[in-house]
N, C-alpha and C positions, 0 to 999 in steps of 0.2 A: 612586707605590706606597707610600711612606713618609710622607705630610702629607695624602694625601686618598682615603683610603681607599674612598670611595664607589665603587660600580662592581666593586670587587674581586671580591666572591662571583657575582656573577654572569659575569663573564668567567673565573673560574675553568670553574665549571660549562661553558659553551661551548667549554673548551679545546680535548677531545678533537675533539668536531665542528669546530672553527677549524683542527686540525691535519691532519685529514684532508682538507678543502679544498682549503686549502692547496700539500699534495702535489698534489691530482688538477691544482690549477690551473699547479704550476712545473712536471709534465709537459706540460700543453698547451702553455705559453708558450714549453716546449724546442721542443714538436714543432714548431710556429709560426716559431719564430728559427730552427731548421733548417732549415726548409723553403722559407719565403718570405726571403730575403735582401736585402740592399742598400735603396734608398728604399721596395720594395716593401713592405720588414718592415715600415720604420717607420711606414709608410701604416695597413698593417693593424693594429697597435700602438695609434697615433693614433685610429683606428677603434673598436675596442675601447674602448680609455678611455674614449673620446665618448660612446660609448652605455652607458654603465653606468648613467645616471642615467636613462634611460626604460626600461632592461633594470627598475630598481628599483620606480621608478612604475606599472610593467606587470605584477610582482608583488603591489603592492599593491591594484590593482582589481580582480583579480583572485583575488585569496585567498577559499578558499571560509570556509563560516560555521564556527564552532568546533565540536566534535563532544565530543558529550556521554559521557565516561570512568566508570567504572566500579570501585568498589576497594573491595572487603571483605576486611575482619581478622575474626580470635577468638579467643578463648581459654576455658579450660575453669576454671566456679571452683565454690570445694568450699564453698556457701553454698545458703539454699531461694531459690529464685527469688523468694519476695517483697521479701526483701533486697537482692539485684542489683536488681531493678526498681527498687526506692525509690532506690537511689544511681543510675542510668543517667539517671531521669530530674531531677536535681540533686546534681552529686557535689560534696564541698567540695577544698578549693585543694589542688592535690599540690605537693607539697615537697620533690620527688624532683628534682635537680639535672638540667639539661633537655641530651637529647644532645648531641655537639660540633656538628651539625647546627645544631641548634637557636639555640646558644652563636653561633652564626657568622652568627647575622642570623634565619632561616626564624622564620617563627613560628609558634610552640606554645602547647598549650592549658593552663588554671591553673587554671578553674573554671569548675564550669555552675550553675545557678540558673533558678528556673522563675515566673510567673506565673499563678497559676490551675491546673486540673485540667481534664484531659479534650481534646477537640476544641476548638479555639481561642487555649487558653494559649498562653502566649508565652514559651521558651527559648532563656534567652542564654547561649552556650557562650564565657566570658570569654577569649581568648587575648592572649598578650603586645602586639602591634599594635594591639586592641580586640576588639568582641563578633560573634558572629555571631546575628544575631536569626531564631529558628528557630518560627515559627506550628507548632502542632502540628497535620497533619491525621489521622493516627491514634492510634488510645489504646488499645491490646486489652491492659490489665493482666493476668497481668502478662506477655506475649508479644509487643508488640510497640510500639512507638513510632516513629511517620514524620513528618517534619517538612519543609517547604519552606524555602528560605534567602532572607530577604527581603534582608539586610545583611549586605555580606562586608567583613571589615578588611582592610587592605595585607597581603598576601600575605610579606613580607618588610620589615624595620629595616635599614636599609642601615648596615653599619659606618663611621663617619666621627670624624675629629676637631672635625668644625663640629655645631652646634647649629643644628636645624630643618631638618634635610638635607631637600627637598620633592627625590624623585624619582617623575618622572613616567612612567617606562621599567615603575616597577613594578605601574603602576595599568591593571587591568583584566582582565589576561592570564592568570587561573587564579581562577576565581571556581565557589565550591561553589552548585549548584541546588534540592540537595534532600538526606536521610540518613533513616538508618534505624537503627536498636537491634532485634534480634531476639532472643530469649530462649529456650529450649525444655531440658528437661528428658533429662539424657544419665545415666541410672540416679541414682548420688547427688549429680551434679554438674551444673552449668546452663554450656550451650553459649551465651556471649554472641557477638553478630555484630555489626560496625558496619559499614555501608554509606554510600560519601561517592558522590555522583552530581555530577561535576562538567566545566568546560569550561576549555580554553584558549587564548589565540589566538598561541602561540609557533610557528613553523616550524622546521623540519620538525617532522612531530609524533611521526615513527618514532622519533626522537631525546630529543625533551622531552617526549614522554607517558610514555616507561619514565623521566627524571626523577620528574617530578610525581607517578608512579604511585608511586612506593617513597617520595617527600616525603611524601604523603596517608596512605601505609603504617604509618610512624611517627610522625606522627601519633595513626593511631587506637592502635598499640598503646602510647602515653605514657595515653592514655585509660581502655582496656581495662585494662592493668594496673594504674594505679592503682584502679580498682573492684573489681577482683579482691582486692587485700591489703588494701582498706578495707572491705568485704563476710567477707573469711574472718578479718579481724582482730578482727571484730566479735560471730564465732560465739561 
């Protein structure tokens, strides 16, 4: 806990569900030592133990496929819509000190930047881990920007005292599919929308999708507001 930090935020994060198990499992193990007594216990004990490792194997081939999640933010900003749009679709670096979330490993966005105009271009949303390489398949200036996700960065910077920390735990398991930018006209003010379409292959997911839902959350609202103060700072 003190010399190798790696590991940490994520076993934090798992707490609660680690504690709740937990319980459910030292009531079964009572009910078990209660009930079954003498060689019998330790039989069934023995038993148990034994099979934990096909109990594990058997959830693995059996995990169904990742299910594709759902998360829009917005905010309201006091700028014409042609301005929001021109910064949505390449906003420069924010400089705004990034949540304790953030701070604690997760990673967050810095800058986005674009290649080309229209259907095609190519938009990389720079985050602290690396870029996420974003093809654009729609362009409805200035209403509407939809882009597919071809390259997702590490999902997370593991805090550690070693240098080139390779965790492989973090690779794979919350990968964005697709996003959206919505724009629409709310009297003198423009209603932006972000949309992150993405999947992850964490269990339970009752558990780690309300994570990753409120991760993705803040997220976009590190996003959204900085567009918002760099758009109305600009009027």
């Amino acid at each position: 806990m003190i010399f190798a930090l790696d590991g940490l935020i994520c076993l934090l994060m798992a707490l609660p569900l680690a504690l709740v198990l937990a319980l459910i499992g030292a009531g079964l193990g009572r009910l078990v030592g209660s009930s079954v007594g003498g060689a019998a216990g330790a039989s069934v004990a023995s038993l148990l133990s034994l099979s934990f490792p096909f109990l594990v194997g058997f959830e693995h081939a059996t995990a169904p496929a990742p299910v594709i999640r759902e998360v829009t933010t917005s905010v309201l900003i006091d700028a014409s819509i042609e301005d929001v749009w021109d910064t949505v679709i390449a906003f420069p670096k924010i400089t705004d000190q990034p949540d304790l979330i953030f701070r604690l490993g997760i990673a967050y966005p810095i800058e986005a930047r674009i290649e080309g105009a229209g259907v095609g271009a190519i938009r990389y949303c720079v985050f602290s881990t690396g870029s996420f390489v974003e093809p654009i398949t729609e362009w409805n200036a200035p209403h509407r920007l939809s882009f597919d996700v071809t390259e997702n960065p590490p999902a997370m910077k593991e805090l550690s005292l070693y240098k080139d920390l390779h965790a492989p735990h973090l690779h794979g398991h919350m990968v964005s599919d697709r996003g959206q930018f919505r724009l629409s006209q709310q009297g003198d003010q423009v209603l932006l929308e972000g949309t992150t379409w993405y999947s992850h292959s964490i269990s339970p997911e009752f558990y780690w999708g309300l994570v990753s839902d409120e991760i993705i959350h803040r997220i976009h609202l590190r996003v959204l507001n900085h567009i918002k103060h760099h758009t109305e700072k600009s009027r």
